[in-house]
BAKOL-856752 format. One record per residue (C-alpha): x, y, z; residue in three letters; residue number from 1. Coordinates in steps of 0.2 Angstrom, whole numbers, plus 5000, padded with zeros to 4 digits. Each point is the difference from the previous one (the first is absolute). Layout:
% residues N
   east   north     up    aa     i
      X       Y      Z   ala   NUM
...
***
This chain:
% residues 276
   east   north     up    aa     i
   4931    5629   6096   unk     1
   4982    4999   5000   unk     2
   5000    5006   4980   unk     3
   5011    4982   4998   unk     4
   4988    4991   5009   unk     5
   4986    5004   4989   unk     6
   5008    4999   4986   unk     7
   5007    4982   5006   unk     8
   4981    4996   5002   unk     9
   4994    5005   4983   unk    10
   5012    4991   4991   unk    11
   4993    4985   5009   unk    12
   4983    5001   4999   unk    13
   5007    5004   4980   unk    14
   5008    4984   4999   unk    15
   4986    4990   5008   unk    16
   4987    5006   4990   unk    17
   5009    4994   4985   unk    18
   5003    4984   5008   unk    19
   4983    4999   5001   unk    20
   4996    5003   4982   unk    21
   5013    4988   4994   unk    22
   4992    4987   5012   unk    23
   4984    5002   4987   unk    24
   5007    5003   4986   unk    25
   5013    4985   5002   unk    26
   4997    4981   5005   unk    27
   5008    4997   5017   unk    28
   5000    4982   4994   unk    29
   5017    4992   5005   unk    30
   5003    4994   4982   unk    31
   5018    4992   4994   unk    32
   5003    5001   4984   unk    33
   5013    5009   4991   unk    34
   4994    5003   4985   unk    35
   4987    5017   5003   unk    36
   5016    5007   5005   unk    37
   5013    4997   4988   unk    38
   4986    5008   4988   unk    39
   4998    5015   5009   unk    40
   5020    4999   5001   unk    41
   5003    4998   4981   unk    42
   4988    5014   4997   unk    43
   5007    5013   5012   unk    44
   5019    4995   4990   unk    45
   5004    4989   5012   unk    46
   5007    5013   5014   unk    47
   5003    4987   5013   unk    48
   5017    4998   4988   unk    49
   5005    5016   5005   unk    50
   4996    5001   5022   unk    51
   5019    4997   5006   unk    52
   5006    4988   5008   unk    53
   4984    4990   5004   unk    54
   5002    4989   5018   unk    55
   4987    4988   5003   unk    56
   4994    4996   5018   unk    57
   4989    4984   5000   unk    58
   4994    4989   5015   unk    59
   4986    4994   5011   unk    60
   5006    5012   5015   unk    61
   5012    5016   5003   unk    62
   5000    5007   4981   unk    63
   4995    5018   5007   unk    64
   5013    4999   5015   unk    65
   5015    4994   4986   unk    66
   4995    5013   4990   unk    67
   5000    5014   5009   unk    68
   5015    4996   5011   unk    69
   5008    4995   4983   unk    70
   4995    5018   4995   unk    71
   5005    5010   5013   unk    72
   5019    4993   5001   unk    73
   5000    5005   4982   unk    74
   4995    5019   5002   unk    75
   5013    4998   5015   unk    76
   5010    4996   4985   unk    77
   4996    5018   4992   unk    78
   4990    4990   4987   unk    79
   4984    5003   4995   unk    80
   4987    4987   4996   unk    81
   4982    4998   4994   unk    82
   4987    4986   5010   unk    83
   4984    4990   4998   unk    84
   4993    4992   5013   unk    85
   4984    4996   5004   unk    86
   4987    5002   5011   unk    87
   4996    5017   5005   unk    88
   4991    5002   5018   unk    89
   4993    5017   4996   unk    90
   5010    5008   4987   unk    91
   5000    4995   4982   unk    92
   5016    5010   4995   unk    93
   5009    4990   5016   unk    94
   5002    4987   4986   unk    95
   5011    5010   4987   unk    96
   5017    5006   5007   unk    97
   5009    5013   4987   unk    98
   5017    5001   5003   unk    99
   4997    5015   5013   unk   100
   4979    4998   5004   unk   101
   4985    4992   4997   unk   102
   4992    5001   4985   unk   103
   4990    5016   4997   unk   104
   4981    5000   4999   unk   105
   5003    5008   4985   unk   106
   5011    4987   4993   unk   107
   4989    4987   5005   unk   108
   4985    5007   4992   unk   109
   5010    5001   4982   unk   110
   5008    4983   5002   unk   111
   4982    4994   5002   unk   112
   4993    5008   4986   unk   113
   5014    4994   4989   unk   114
   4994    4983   5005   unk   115
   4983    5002   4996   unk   116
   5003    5004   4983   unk   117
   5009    4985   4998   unk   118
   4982    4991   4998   unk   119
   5007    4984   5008   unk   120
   4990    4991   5012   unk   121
   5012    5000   5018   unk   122
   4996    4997   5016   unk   123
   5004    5013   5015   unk   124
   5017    4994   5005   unk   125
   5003    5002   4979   unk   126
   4995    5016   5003   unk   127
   5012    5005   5013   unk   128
   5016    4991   4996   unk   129
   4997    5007   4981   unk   130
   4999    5017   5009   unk   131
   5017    4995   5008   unk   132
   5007    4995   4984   unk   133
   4997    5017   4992   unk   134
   5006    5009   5012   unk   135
   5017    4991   5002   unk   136
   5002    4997   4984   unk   137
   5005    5021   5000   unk   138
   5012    5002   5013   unk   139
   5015    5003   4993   unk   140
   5012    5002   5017   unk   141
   4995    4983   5009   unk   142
   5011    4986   5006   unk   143
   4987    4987   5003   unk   144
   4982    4996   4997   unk   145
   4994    4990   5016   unk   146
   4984    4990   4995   unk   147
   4990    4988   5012   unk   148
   4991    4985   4994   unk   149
   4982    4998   5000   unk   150
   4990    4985   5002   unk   151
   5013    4985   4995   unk   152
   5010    5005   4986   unk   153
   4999    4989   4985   unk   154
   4983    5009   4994   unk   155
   5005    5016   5010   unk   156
   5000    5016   4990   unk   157
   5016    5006   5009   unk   158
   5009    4985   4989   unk   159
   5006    5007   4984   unk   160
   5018    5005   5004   unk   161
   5009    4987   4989   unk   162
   5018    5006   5008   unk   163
   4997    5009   5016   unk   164
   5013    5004   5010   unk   165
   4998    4988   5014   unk   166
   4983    4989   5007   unk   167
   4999    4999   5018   unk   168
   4989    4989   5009   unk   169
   4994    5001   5017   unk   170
   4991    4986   5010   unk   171
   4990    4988   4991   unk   172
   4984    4991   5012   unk   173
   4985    4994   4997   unk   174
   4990    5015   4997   unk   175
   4988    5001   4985   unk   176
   4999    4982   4999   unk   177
   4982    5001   4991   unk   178
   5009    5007   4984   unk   179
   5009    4987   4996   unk   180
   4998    4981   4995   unk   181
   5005    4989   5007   unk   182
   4999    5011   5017   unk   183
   5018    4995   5006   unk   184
   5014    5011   5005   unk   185
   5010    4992   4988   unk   186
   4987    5008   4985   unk   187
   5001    5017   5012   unk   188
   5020    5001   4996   unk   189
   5000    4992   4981   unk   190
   4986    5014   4998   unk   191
   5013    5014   5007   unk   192
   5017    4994   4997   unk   193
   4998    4989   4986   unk   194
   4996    5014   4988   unk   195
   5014    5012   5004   unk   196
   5012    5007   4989   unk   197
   5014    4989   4991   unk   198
   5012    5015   4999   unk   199
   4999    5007   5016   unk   200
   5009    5002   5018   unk   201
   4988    4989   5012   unk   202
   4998    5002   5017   unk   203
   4991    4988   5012   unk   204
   4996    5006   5017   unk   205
   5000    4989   5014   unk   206
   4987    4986   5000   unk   207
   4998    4984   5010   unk   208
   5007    4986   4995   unk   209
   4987    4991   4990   unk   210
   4995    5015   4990   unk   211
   5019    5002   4996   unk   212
   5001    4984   4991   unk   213
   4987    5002   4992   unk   214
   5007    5018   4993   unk   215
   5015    4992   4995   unk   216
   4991    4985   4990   unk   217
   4992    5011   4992   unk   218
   5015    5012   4995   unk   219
   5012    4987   4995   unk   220
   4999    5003   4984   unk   221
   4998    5018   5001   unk   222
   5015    5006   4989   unk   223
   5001    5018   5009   unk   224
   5022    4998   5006   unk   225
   4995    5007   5017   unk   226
   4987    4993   5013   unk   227
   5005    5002   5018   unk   228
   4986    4989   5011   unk   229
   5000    5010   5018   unk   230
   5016    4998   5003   unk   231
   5016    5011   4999   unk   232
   4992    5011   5014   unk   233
   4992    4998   5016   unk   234
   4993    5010   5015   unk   235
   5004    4997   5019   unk   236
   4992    5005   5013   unk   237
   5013    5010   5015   unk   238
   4990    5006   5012   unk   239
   4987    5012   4995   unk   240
   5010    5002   4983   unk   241
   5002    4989   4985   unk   242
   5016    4998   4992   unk   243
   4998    4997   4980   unk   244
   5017    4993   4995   unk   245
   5006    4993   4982   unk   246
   5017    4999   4991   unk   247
   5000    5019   4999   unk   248
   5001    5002   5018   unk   249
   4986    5004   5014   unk   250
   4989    5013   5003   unk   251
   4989    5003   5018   unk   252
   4984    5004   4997   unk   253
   4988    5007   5015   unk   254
   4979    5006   4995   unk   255
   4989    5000   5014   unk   256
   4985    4998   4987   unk   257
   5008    4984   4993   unk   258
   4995    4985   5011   unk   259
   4997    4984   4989   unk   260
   5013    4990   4996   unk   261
   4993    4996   4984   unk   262
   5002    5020   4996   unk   263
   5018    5000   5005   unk   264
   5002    4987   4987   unk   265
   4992    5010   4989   unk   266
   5011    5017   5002   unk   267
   5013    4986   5000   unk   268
   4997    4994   4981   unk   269
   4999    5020   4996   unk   270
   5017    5002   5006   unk   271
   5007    4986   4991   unk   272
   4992    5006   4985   unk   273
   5004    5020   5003   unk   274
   5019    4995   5003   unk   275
   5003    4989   4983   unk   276
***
């Protein structure tokens, strides 16, 4: 026990300190633009082609609790997948999920290196999600590649699945309003929802009624044959349960560690999405 415990805490102070170098080696500049990498992309053969099954998970609130329910009803499934989310609290390779683990530090370390050589100027988060991109890209025995969002998404460097499986967005608010112009939630959701996929599965968690509208103006003309707006499932409160129903039939669900409404809804979405 006390040998894993050491070893547990090497591997972190390992993947701090090359947190820390990245940090000044890479700009932590928030910076959206899509073009540094799709180079970086196109020079590495374009291996985002390859990750299986790409799912994006996009919104203003709850795309870590979507994503990780989402995940753990698939490995219920006897599926494996691979994931990138994003922050870490203390732990760099907490980011990367490989179908059975986190990334290895010595994974890590060559994914980096690989991008260094690229010579293209990225910034950190380039950094990291290319890191992702290479690892994923080599799993053969995967069902899904679960991938959260960044800043936005138009300019976000977690956009270059042309057909990805399905693009769930979770609540959309007024967060970040000093990125975009004019600073209105109606440029918050064009910035997220208006640059989804045209060939996809969409699915739109539950939002307040304003913010839906405004999603569904903005989709219209999205040509994608299947876009389900927070509806077809919902959650009820029984006591100290909730009941998540849809067309498929009801399931109870009971977590002492769940206490927000707004998280139900979340494992809700995951449920509708892990059951089509």
């Amino acid at each position: 026990m006390n040998n894993n415990i050491t070893k547990q805490k090497t591997l972190i102070l390992q993947s701090q300190k090359i947190y820390t170098k990245l940090q000044k080696q890479y700009s932590r500049k928030i910076d959206l633009d899509l073009k540094r990498v799709n180079l970086a992309l196109r020079k590495l053969g374009n291996i985002h082609k390859n990750i299986k099954n790409p799912i994006n998970i996009i919104g203003s609130d709850g795309k870590y609790s979507t994503l990780k329910s989402l995940q753990y009803f698939i490995e219920a499934n006897k599926k494996k997948v691979s994931a990138y989310t994003s922050p870490h609290l203390y732990d760099l390779r907490h980011r990367f999920w490989l179908k059975n683990n986190f990334i290895s530090i010595k994974e890590l370390e060559k994914n980096i290196k690989i991008i260094r050589k690229l010579k293209v100027r990225l910034t950190l988060f380039e950094v990291l999600t290319l890191a992702y991109y290479i690892s994923a890209s080599k799993l053969k025995d995967v069902s899904y590649s679960l991938v959260e969002a960044g800043l936005m998404f138009s300019g976000d460097c977690t956009r270059v699945f042309k057909n990805p499986k399905c693009q769930i967005v979770t609540n959309i608010n007024k967060q970040h309003l000093e990125w975009v112009n004019p600073k209105t939630i109606n440029e918050i959701c064009r910035q997220k929802v208006g640059y989804l996929s045209t060939n996809t599965t969409i699915y739109i968690g539950k939002q307040d009624n304003k913010t839906m509208k405004i999603i569904k103006r903005i989709l219209k003309n999205n040509p994608s044959k299947q876009i389900y707006y927070g509806s077809g499932w919902i959650i009820k409160r029984s006591g100290n349960k909730r009941i998540y129903s849809d067309k498929r039939g009801k399931i109870v669900l009971k977590s002492k560690k769940i206490i927000s409404d707004a998280l139900w809804e979340n494992v809700g979405l995951a449920i509708r999405v892990a059951r089509d």
